[in-house]
N, C-alpha and C positions, 0 to 999 in steps of 0.2 A: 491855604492859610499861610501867615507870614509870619517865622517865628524868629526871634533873634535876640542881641542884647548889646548892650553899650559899657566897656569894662575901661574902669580904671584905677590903675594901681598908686599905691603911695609909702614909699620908704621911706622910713625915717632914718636916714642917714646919708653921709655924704657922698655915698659910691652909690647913690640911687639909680644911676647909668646902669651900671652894673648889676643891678640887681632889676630890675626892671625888661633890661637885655636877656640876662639868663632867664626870668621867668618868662620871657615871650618865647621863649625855644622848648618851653614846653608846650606849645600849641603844633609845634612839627607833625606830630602823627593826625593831627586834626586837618590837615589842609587840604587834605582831598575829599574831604566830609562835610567842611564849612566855608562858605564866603569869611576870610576874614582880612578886615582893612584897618591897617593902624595908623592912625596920624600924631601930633605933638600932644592931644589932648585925653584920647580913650582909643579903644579896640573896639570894633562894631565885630560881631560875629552873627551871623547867618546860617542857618539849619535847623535838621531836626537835633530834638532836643537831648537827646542821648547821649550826643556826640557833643552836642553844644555844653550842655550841664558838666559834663567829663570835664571839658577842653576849661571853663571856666575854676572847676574844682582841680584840677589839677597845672595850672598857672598859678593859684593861688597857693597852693600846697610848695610847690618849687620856693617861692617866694617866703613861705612860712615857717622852712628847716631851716630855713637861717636864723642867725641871731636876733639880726635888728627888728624894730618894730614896723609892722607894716601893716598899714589895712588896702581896701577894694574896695571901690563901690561900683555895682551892678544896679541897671534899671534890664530886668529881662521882659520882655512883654513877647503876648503869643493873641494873631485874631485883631490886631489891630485893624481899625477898616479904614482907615490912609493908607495901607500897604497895601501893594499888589501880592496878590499868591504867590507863593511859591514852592513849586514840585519838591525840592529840597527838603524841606521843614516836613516832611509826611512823619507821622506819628499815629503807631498802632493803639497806643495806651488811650490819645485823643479820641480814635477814631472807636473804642470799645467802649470808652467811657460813657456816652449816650445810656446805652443800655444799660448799665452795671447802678447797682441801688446805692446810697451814701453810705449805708454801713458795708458794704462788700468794696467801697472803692477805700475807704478807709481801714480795713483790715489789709489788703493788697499792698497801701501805701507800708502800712507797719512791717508787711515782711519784705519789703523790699527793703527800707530801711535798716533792717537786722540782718540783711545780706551785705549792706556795703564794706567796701574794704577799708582795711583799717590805715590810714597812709601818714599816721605817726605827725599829724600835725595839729596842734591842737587850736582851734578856730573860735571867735563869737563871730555872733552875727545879731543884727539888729532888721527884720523884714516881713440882672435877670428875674425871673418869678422868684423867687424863693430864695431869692439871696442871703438874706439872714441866713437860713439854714445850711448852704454852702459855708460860711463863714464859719458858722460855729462848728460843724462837723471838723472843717479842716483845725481850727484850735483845738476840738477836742485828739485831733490825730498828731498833733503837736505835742501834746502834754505826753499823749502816752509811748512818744515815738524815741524818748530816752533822754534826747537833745535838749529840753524845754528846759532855762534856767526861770525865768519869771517873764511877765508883762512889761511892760513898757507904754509909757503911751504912743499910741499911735504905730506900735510896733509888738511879735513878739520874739524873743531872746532867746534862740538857742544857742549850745555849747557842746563843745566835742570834737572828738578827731576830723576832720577836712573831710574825710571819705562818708562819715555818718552825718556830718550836719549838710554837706551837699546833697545825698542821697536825698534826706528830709526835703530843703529846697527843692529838691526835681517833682516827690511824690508829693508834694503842696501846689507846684504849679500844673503838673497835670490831670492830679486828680480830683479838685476840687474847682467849681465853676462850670460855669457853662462849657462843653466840648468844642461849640462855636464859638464863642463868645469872649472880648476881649481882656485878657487877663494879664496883670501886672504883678511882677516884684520889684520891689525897692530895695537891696541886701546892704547892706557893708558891712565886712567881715575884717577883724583883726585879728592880729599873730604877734605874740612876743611884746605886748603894750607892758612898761615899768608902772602902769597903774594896779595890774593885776598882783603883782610881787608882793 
């Protein structure tokens, strides 16, 4: 399986160099864990998702104790079938989820997410047979998962510290959907917007 994402950050302010710079140096502990390549445009990052989901939530979070405003946009997908495999991206939670029934993968998700840490940053975000039924399980594992501000179209909103709405993200994209099967998020996450004031 080929799992990865394409990140890109945006500050609103004039030292966006700078802040863009330092939040890239929070992927240092991730380098030996993930393919990552950065060009003028986004961050492609490659692995399993553990490390991936971290490296993503905690780039964002560096970037979100600061003042200024700033949002991400993430396209994470996992199973894409353009991509070749890769050994990297192996993922236990993928590879149990087969067997595990909607409601047990949905209770799992929830304690997971009541584990994550708290990293003082406080974030939105806007993001087979039986499809329906994946879908709505994982909205109803959203609602209950703390993070859920409301719907949106075509999106749903969570809200909360970096460390809990990311956790949500990770147990949303690996617990719901096909194990095999190609599965997307679309995120963008902001910090510090003068709309919320």
């Amino acid at each position: 399986m080929f799992i990865g994402a394409q990140v890109s950050l945006y500050p609103m302010t004039s030292d966006f160099v700078g802040v863009i710079t330092s939040g890239l140096a929070a992927l240092t502990p991730y380098q030996d864990k993930l393919r990552v390549e950065t060009d003028d445009i986004s961050t492609l990052m490659v692995g399993a998702p553990d490390p991936l989901i971290d490296a993503i939530r905690d780039l964002f979070a560096a970037t979100a104790r600061r003042p200024d405003h700033v949002t991400m946009h993430v396209t994470l997908s996992r199973g894409c079938p353009g991509e070749p495999d890769d050994p990297s991206c192996r993922c236990d939670t993928l590879a149990r989820a087969q067997d595990q029934s909607l409601e047990d993968r949905k209770s799992l998700a929830l304690a997971a997410v009541r584990a994550a840490p708290d990293l003082e940053a406080t974030i939105d975000v806007l993001g087979q047979d039986r499809h329906m039924d994946e879908i709505y399980g994982c909205i109803d594992f959203l609602k209950a998962s703390g993070t859920f501000v409301k719907p949106k179209n075509f999106c749903t909103r969570p809200r909360g510290d970096a460390g809990v709405v990311f956790e949500t993200v990770r147990q949303a994209f690996l617990r719901f959907g096909p194990a095999e099967g190609h599965v997307t998020i679309d995120l963008t996450a902001s910090a510090n917007s003068p709309s919320l004031g």
